[in-house]
N, C-alpha and C positions, 0 to 999 in steps of 0.2 A: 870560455868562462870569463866573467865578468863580475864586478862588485859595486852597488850602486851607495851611495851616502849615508844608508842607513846600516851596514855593514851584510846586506843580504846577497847570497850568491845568486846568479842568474846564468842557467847551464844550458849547454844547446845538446840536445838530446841527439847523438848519431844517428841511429836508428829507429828513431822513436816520433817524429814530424813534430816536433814542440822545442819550446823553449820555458824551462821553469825557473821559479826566484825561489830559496830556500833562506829561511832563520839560520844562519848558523849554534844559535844561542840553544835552541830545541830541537832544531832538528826536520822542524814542521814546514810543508812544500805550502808559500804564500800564495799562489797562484800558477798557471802556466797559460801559455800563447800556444795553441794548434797550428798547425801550419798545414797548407795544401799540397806536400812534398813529403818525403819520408825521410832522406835522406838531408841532413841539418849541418853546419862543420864549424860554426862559431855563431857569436853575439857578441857585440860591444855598444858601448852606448857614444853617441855623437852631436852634433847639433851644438852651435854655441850658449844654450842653454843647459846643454849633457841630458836633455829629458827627453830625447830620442831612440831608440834600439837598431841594430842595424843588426841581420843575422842570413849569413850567406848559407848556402846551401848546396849539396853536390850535383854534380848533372849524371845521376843513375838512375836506373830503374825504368827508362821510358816516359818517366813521368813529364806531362808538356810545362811545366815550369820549373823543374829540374835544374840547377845553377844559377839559379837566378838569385839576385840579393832583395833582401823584402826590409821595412821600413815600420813603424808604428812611432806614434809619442805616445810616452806612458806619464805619470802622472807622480813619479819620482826621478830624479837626476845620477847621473853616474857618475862614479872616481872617474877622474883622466887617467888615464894610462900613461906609464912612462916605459919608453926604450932604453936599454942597457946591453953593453958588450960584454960578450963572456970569454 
């Protein structure tokens, strides 16, 4: 899970071959990305710009693109993400 500049969440779906962006304000799913895979295991957003998606995926099921990392630019930017010790 991810969160881009506008404060929307953007979820990688396990077992569901998509990746969605939700309002948190409402509630309401803004769109989703299909993907050619079933199996999904993040999304983060990249690119020095931040208005790229990067969303890795597991290698189950048989499926021939299966673990592969897939890529899009979308048309809003994402938080950087920060690392912390626990």
């Amino acid at each position: 899970m991810t969160v881009d500049e506008e404060g929307h969440l953007w979820i990688a779906h396990s077992a569901g071959g998509k990746v969605s962006r939700w309002n948190p304000k409402n509630g309401e799913k803004v769109f989703e990305i299909k993907l050619p895979v079933v199996y999904v295991s993040s999304v983060t957003f990249g690119s020095p710009e931040m208005n790229r998606i990067f969303i890795t995926t597991m290698s189950r099921g048989g499926e021939s693109l299966a673990g592969r990392l897939f890529t899009t630019k979308v048309n809003i930017r994402g938080l950087q993400s920060y690392k912390f010790l626990i």
